[in-house]
N, C-alpha and C positions, 0 to 999 in steps of 0.2 A: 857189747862186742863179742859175746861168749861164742856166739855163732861165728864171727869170723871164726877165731882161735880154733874152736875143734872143728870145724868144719872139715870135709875129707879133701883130700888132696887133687879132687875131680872136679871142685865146685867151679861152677863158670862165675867169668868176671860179669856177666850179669847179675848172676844172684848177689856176687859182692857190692856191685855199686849199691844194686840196692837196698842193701842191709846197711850200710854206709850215709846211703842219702836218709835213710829213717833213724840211724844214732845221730847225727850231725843235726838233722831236724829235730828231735829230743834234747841236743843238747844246748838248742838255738832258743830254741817255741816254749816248749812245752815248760810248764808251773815258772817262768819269766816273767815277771811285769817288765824288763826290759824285751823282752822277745815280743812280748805284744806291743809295747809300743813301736816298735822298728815295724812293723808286720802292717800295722795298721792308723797308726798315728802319726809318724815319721809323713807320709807324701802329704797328708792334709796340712800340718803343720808348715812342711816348707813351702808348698804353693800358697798356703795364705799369709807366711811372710813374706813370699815375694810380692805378690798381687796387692799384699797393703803396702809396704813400702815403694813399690811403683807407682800405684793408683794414687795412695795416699800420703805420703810423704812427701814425693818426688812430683807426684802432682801430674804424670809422666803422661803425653795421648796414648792411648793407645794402638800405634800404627802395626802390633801384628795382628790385630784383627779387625773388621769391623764395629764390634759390636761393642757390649760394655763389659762389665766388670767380670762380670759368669761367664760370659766367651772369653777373655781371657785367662780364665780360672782355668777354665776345660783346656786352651790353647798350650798351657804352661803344664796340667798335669798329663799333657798326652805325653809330652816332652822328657819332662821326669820322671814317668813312668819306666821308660827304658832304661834313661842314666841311673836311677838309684839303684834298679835291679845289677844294674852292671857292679857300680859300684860296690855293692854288696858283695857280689859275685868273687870281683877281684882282690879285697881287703880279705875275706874268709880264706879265701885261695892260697894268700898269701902268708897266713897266719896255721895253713894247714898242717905242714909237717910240724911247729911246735906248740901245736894245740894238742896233737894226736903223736906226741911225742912216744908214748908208747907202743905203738902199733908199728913205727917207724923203726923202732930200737929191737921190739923182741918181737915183731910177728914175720912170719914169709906172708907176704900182701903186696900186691902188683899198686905201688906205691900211688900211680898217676890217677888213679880212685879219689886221694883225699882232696886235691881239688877241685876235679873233675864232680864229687859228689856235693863239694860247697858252691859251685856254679848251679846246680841243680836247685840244690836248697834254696836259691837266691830268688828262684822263681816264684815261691809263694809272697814275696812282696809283692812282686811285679801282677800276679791274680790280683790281688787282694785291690791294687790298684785301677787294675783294668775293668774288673766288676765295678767299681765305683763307678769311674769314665764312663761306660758300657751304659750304665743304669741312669745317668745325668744327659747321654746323648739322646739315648732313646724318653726323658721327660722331658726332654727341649727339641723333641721332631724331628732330631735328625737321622737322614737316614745312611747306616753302615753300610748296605748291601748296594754293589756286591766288592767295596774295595774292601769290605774285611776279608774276604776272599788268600788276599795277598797277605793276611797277616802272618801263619805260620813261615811262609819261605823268608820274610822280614827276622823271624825268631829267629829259624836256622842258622841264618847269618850273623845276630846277636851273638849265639852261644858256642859257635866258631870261634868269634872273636875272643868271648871271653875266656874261655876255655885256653885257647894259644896263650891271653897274655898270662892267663891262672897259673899257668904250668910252668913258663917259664919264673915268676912270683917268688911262686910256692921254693923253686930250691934257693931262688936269691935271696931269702929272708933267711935260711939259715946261715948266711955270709954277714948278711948286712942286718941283724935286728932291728935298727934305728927304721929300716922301712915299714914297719909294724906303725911306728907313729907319724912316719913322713907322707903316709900314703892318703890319711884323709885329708890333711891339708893341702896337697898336690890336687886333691879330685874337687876340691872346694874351689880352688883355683880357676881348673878347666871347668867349672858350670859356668865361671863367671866370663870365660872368653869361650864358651859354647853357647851357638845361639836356641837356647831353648826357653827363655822367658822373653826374649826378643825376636823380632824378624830379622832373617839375615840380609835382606835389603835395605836394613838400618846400619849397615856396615860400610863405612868406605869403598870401594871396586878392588884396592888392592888387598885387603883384609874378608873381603867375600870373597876371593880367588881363596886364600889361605884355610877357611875353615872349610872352604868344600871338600878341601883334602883332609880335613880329621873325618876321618870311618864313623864318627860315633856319632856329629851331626848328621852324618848321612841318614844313619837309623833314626836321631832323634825326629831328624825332615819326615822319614816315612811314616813315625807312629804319629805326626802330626797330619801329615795329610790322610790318613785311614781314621783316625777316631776324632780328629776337629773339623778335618776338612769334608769328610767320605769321598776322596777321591783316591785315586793307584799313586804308589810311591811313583817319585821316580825312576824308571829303570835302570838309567843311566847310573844316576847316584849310587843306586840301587847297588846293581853290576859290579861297582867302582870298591863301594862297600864289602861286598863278596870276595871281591880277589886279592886286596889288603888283608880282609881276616884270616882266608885260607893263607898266603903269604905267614902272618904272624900266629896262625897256627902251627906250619910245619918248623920257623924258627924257634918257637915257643918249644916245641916236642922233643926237638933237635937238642936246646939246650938242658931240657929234663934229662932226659937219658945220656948227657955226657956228667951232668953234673951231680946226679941221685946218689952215686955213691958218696960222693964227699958231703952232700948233705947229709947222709944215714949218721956219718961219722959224726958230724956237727950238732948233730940235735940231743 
């Protein structure tokens, strides 16, 4: 972080995020055996708990896809491929001002960097995953083009999202610590009433009315239908998706900067 610190007092917030997004990846990745496994071993492992405890425990048809056990493999990791990136995103986010408690206490630094750059970071899961997907689709014939097309404005909306909720997180944690531990158990929760190892046609009518309104199925719907399905998200969803995040982006910002100073204090 030397380079924040003396940096000249002209430096743009570009250059900081990312100097920011390469210490936070350094201090994530790099010489970790836990960093690699989150990075890389984390999605195989939980799509192939899911897919055996489904397949083989539960004995379960498989009615979100046709096919067998590798189409739902692919089905469930397009799925989670989003959600853990998120996940990731927003647990880092939120653990940002007392991870980097120093930078918060004695640097002048345009604060909304340190989640904003742990959303960032969160992406190389989300690669790491996607080249899987990517390389299983294309050895099982299917073809991406051209709804991969749609996948970047899919991100944008992603990282809307997470960024709003990161932000706002990021100064709630220095109130509430206990959300440092509350938050993976919360996200453990929502996988299991988000339909991402299931079809949401396997839902009652009035509980498929209710998750169409979580933002997150929305995206998880669309990386399913672009890298399982190869068809175009839904728009609609899509759209619905969009003006939620922005929504819970400018509430997220909104509550950053009424709350940064008392977090500064707090940390």
């Amino acid at each position: 972080m030397s380079a924040i610190r003396s940096g000249p007092a002209g430096v743009s917030r570009g250059f900081l995020l990312l100097t920011q997004v390469r210490h936070e990846a350094q201090l994530k990745y790099i010489g970790s055996v836990a960093g690699l496994y989150w990075t890389i071993l984390n999605p195989i492992i939980q799509v192939g708990a899911y897919v055996f405890v489904v397949t083989v425990v539960f004995d379960a048809p498989l009615t979100a896809t046709e096919g067998g056990r590798l189409d739902y493999a692919v089905f469930v990791l397009a799925g989670m491929s989003t959600w853990l990136a998120m996940q990731d995103g927003l647990i880092s986010s939120a653990g940002s001002f007392v991870r980097h408690s120093e930078i918060v206490r004695n640097v002048v630094f345009p604060l909304e960097l340190l989640p904003i750059a742990a959303v960032i970071v969160s992406l190389l899961s989300l690669a790491v995953s996607l080249t899987a997907l990517v390389v299983i689709d294309i050895a099982g014939g299917r073809d991406l083009v051209p709804s991969v097309l749609s996948f970047p404005l899919v991100l944008a909306v992603q990282l809307v999202f997470t960024i709003g909720v990161g932000l706002a997180l990021a100064v709630m944690t220095t109130f509430v610590r206990d959300l440092l531990y509350l938050l993976p158990v919360l996200f453990q929760v929502l996988t299991l009433f988000t339909p991402i190892f299931y079809s949401i046609d396997a839902l009652p009518g009035s509980l498929q009315t209710i998750a169409r309104l979580n933002p997150i199925y929305q995206l998880v719907d669309s990386y399913q239908r672009i890298f399982f399905e190869g068809t175009w998200p839904s728009w609609g969803g899509l759209a619905y998706a969009a003006i939620v995040s922005v929504a819970l982006f400018v509430a997220g910002r909104a509550m950053f900067r009424a709350l940064k100073g008392y977090a500064e204090a707090l940390v």
